[in-house]
Structure formats: structure tokens, C-alpha cells
C-alpha positions in Angstrom: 0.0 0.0 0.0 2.6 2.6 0.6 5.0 1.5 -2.0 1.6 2.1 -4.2 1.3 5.6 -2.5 4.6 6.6 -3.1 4.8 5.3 -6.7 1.6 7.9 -7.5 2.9 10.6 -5.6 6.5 10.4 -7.3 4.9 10.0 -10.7 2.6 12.9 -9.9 5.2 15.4 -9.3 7.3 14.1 -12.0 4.0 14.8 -14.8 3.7 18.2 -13.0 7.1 19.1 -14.2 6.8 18.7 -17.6 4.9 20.7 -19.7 3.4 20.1 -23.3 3.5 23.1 -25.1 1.9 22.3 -28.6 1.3 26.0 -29.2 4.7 27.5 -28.4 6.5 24.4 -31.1 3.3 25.0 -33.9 4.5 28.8 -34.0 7.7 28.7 -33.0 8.5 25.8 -35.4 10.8 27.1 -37.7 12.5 29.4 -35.4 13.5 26.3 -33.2 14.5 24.1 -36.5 17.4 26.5 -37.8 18.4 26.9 -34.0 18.2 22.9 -34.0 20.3 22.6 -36.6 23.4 25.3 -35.5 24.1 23.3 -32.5 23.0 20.2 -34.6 26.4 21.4 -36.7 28.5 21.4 -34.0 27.4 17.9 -32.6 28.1 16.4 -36.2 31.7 17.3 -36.8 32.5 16.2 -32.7 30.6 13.0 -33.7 32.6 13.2 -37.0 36.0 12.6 -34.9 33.9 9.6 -32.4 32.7 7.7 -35.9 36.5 7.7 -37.5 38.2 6.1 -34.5 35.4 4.1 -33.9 35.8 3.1 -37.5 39.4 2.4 -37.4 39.7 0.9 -33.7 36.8 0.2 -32.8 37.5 2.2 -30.1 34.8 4.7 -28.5 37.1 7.8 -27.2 35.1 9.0 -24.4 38.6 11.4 -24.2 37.1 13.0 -27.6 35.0 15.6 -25.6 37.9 16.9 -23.7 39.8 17.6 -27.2 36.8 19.9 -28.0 36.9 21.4 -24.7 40.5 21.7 -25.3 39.6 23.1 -28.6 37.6 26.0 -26.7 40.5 27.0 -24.6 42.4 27.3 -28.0 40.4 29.4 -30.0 40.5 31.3 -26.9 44.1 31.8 -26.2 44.3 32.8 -30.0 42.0 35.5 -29.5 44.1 36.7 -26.8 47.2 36.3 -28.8 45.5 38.3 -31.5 45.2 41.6 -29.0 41.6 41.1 -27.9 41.0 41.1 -24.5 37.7 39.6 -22.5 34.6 42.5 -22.0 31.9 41.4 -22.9 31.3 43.7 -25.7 31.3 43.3 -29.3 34.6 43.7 -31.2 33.5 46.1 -34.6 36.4 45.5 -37.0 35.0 45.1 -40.3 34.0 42.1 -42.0 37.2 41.4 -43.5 38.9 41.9 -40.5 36.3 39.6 -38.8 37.0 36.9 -40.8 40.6 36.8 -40.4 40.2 37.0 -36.7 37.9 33.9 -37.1 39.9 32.0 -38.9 43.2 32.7 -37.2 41.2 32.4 -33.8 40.0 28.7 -35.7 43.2 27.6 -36.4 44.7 28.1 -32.7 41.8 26.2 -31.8 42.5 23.3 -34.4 46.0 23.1 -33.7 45.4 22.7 -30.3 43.0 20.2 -30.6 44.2 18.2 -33.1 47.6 18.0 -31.2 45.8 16.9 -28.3 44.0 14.1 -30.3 47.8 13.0 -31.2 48.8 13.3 -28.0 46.8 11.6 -26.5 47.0 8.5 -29.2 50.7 8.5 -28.3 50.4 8.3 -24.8 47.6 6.8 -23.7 46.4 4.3 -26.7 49.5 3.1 -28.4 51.7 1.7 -25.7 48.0 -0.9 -25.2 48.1 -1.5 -29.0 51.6 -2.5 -28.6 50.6 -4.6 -25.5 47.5 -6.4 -27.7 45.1 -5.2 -24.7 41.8 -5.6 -24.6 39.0 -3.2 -25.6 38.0 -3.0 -22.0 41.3 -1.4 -20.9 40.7 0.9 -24.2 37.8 2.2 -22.9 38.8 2.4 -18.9 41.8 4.5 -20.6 39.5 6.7 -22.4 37.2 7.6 -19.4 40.4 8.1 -16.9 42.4 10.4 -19.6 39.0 12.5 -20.2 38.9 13.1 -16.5 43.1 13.7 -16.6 41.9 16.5 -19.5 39.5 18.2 -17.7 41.8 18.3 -14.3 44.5 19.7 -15.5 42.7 22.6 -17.5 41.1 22.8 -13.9 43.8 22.8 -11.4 46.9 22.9 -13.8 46.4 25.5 -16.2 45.4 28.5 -13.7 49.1 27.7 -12.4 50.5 29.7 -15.8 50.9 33.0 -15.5 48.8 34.7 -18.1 46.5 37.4 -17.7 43.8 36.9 -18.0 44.0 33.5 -16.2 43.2 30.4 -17.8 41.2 27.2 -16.5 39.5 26.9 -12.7 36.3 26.5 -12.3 34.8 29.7 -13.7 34.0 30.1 -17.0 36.4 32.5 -19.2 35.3 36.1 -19.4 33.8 36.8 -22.5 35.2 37.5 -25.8 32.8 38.9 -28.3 34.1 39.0 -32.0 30.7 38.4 -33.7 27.7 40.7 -32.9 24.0 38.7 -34.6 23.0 40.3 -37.1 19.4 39.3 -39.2 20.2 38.3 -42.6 16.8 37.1 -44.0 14.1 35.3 -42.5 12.5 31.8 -43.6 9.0 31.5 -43.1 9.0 34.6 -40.6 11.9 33.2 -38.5 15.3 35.2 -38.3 18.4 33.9 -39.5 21.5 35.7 -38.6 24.8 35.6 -39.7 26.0 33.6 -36.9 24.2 30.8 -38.1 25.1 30.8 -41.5 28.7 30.8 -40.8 28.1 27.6 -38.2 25.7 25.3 -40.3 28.0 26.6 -43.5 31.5 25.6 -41.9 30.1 22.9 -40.5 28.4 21.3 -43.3 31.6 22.0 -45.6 34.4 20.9 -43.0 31.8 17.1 -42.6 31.1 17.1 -46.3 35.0 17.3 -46.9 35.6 14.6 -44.7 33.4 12.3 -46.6 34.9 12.8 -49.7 38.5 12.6 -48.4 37.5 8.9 -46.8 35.5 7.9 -50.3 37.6 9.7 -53.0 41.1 10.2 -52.1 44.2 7.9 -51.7 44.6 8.3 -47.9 40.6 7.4 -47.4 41.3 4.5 -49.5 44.0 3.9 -46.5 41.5 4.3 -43.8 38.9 2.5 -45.2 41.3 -0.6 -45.7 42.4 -0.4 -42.2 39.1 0.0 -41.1 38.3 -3.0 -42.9 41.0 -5.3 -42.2 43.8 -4.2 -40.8 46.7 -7.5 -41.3 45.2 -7.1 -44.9 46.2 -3.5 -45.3 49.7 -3.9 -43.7 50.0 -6.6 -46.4 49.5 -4.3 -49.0 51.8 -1.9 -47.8 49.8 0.6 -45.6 51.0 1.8 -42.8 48.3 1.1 -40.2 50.2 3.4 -37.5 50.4 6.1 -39.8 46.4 5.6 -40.8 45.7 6.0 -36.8 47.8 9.2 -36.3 46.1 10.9 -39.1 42.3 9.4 -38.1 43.0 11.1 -34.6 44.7 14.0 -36.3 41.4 14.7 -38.8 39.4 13.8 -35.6 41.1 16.7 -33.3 41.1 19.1 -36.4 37.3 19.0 -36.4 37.0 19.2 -32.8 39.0 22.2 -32.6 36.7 24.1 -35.3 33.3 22.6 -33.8 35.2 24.7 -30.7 35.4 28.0 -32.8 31.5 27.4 -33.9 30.3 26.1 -31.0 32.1 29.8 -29.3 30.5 32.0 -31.4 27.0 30.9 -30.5 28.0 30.4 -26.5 30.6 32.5 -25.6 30.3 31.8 -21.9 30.9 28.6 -21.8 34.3 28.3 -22.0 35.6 26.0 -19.0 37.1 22.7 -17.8 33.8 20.7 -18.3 32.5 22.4 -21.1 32.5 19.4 -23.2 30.9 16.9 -21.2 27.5 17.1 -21.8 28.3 18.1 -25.6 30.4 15.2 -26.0 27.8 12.7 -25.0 25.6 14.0 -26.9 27.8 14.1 -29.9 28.6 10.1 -29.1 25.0 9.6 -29.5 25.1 11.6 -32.8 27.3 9.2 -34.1 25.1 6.5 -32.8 22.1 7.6 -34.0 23.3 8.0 -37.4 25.3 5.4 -38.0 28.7 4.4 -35.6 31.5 4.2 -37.9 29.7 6.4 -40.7 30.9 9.9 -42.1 27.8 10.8 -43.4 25.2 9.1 -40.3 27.2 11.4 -38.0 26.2 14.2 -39.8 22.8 13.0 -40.1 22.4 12.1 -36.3 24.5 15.5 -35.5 22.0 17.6 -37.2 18.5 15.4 -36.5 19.5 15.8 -32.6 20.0 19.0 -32.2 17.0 19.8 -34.2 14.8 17.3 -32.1 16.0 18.3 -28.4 14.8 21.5 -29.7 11.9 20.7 -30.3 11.3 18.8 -27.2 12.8 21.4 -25.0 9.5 23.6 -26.0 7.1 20.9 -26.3 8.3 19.5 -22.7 10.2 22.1 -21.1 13.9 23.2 -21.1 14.8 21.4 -18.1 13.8 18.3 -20.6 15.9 19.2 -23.1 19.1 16.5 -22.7 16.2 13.6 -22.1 14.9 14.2 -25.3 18.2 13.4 -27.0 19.1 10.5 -25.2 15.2 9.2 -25.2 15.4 9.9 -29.3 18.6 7.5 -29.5 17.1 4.5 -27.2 14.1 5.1 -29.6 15.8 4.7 -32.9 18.1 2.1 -31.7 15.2 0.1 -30.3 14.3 0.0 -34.0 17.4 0.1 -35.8 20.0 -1.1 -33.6 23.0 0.1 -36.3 21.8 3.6 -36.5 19.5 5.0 -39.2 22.2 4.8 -41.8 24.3 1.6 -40.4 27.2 0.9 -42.6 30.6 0.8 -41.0 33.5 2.3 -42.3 35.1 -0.8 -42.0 32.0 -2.0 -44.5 32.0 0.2 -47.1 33.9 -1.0 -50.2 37.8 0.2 -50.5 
């Protein structure tokens, strides 16, 4: 009887938090689609970098959403290097000028990133390759360096002595370089230029990506080692080499996901930044396909869209259920993802 109670009562109070707003999605529909799909941008190219190791390894680097985070605090330190300093306010350059600042800002963040994702290949996944352990100490590895990541950006990095400082526990102070501004609207809903620079870069950078792995010599590379990797060393590729440069392209992404992901959240610069993102960029990848170029960008953009949505229809405090409910949903379905072939599948 009071098991019965208390079952009701929690059930009750869980209903009365969440909401189901029909009225706010109808009309806000396409307002919440194009905001769905910049952070939808952002998810794809992190899940980009999970679906390539995962492709190659079979390994699920959990470490991955520390690079972006990493990433941040690049993009970051460039602006700094480039003479801006943290306000708040809106740097008014030009749009020339804006653009090189963006993509020198980018490029910090990439090279940090990306030399990170190396980095961290070299020291943390190799020396178990070489040792033939199992995938179980692969991903242990993965969750302990992720945590080593986000440690020393919190306890280690304040420790420099830059001004401002970098790392702690607060967020970095702000560094505007883009102000919004309304380009057009579609259907009545704004479109700035913010998101046309993220959903553009991001859809280019992913596209690129797919084509590289399908079209050129060193995709031709991956895909064999992705496929079998005794067979590839056989035919004279290099299957260290094909790993340095799958984290490599992997980190690269990350690092400009950070610049995008910057522009449209400023203020959330710090240690833990990633975390959430990450995971929800690993279920990206999931959703569209593990081991698949193009899925990831499919589950990247389809997520952010949908927790949109549901963040309206159910409330904001709902928003990161949706996601992960949308990915048990599909899987229960489709257990390989809505696309489902494996880079190790697809035909060298």
C-alpha cells in the first residue's frame, strides 16, 4: 500500500514538471529548426571525430570531448594572442577583419585540438596496442584520460601565468568578435549571420571529410584499415600512420566545432565544457550510424533539431532527455543507427 502511494505521488510530481506546449513548437516551429540545426552542426563534426576512431579501432574515445573542450581554450588563447582582451562587448572590425580573426582564432583552436587528439594517441592508446590489450582497458583508458583532461585545464592550467587566467572552475570572461545580425528570414523566422557561418563551416568541414574517406588515396587507407587491418599492412599501408592521421582529422574537427560552438555560447568556456556536448555528440554518431561519415552528420543535425523541439514541447529542463530518449528510440528499432554501414563495410 505505501509502495503504491509513493509510486503515485512520485509520478505525480514528475507529470507536473513537464509541460506540453503544442502552441509554443506549432509557432515557433521554424525558429527552433534553424536553431536545432546550429548546435545540430556542432554535434556532427565532434561525432565526425567519435565515428572515425570508432571506425578504425573500434574504439569509443570518451577522451574525444575533452579535445573539443581543449579546442575551446584554444580558439581562446588565440583570440588573446591576437590583442583582444575579455569585456563582454562586441569587437567592430569590419567584416574582413572579422573573418581573419575567425579563422586565425580557428586555427589556434585546431592546432590545439588536433595536437591533443595526437597526443593523447601517443600516450595513452599506443603503448595498449603494442601490449595487444583488450578493448576493455581501451575504454577504462578513455574515461580516466578524459577526466586527466578536464583536471588539468582545472587545477593545472590557472598555475601559468597569463592574464587573463586560464582554466578553474569559472568560466572564461567573454570575448565577443561576432555581434547577430538578421540576414533574411524563412517563413518569418530570423536567420543571422552567426548561423550561417556555423551550419555553413560545419556542413563544408563534414562534407569534406566524406569525400576525403570515399575519393582520395589516404581514405582509400582508412577504409582498408578499417576494414582489415593484417590485410592493409600486407599491401603496404601503414596502419600506425592511418591512426595518427584518423585522430589527427578527428582533433582538427574538434578544434573548429570549438570556434562554432564559441561564437553561438561564448560563456561557456571552461574545464567541463565538453561533457554534456560530447555525449551528446557520441549519440550523434550512434544515431546516425557508428563508424559512418555521413550518419554522423545526419544524427548530429537530426539531434540538435529534435531536443529542440522537445525542449519547447516538454520544457527546457527536458531538453538533454529528449536526446538520449530519441537515441534509445531509434536504436530500439534500428539497432545500427539509421544509416548503419561501417566504415570498416564500405567498399575500398
Amino acid at each position: 500500500m505505501t509502495t503504491t502511494y509513493l509510486v503515485a505521488q512520485t509520478s505525480t510530481a514528475v507529470a507536473s514538471t513537464i509541460g506540453f506546449d503544442v502552441h509554443s513548437l506549432v509557432n515557433g516551429f521554424w525558429g527552433l529548426t534553424i536553431e536545432g540545426l546550429t548546435y545540430g552542426s556542432v554535434y556532427a563534426l565532434v561525432a565526425v571525430g567519435y565515428t572515425l576512431v570508432y571506425g578504425v579501432l573500434r574504439l569509443i574515445n570518451f577522451a574525444h570531448s575533452e579535445v573539443f573542450m581543449l579546442g575551446m581554450f584554444g580558439t581562446y588563447i588565440g583570440l588573446l594572442l591576437l590583442g583582444f582582451s575579455p569585456s563582454g562587448n562586441t569587437y567592430a572590425e569590419g567584416t574582413v577583419m572579422t573573418i581573419v580573426y575567425l579563422v586565425l582564432a580557428g586555427l589556434c583552436g585546431m592546432i590545439v585540438a588536433g595536437g591533443a587528439a595526437v597526443g593523447l594517441e601517443f600516450v595513452a592508446y599506443r603503448p595498449l596496442r603494442r601490449r595487444g590489450a583488450k578493448p576493455l582497458a581501451f575504454l577504462i583508458t578513455a574515461i580516466g584520460m578524459s577526466f586527466v583532461l578536464q583536471e588539468f585545464v582545472h587545477y593545472v592550467l590557472p598555475k601559468f601565468p597569463v592574464d587573463p587566467p586560464l582554466g578553474g572552475s569559472t568560466a572564461q570572461p567573454t570575448i565577443r568578435l561576432v555581434e547577430p545580425v538578421e540576414e533574411f528570414k524563412i517563413f518569418g523566422a530570423p536567420v543571422f549571420n552567426m548561423t550561417m557561418v556555423i551550419i555553413g563551416s560545419a556542413l563544408i568541414l563534414a562534407l569534406g571529410v566524406d569525400f576525403m574517406i570515399n575519393k582520395t588515396r589516404l581514405g582509400r587507407g582508412i577504409r582498408s584499415v578499417a576494414q582489415d587491418s593484417d590485410a592493409a599492412l600486407l599491401m603496404g599501408v601503414s596502419r600506425e600512420r592511418i591512426i595518427l592521421v584518423t585522430f589527427l582529422i578527428g582533433g582538427l574537427l574538434a578544434g573548429a566545432a570549438a570556434l562554432l560552438y564559441t561564437l553561438r555560447v561564448p560563456t561557456n568556456i571552461v574545464y567541463n565544457g565538453g561533457f554534456i556536448l560530447g555525449i551528446k555528440a557520441f549519440c550523434a554518431a550512434v544515431l546516425g550510424g557508428i563508424g559512418n561519415v555521413r550518419g554522423a552528420l545526419l544524427g548530429g543535425l537530426l539531434l540538435g533539431v529534435m531536443e529542440n523541439y522537445g525542449s519547447v514541447l516538454f520544457g527546457n529542463q527536458w531538453k538533454d532527455v529528449v536526446a538520449f530518449v530519441l537515441l534509445i528510440l531509434v536504436l530500439m528499432f534500428r539497432p545500427t543507427g539509421i544509416l548503419g554501414e561501417k566504415l570498416g563495410k564500405a567498399r575500398v
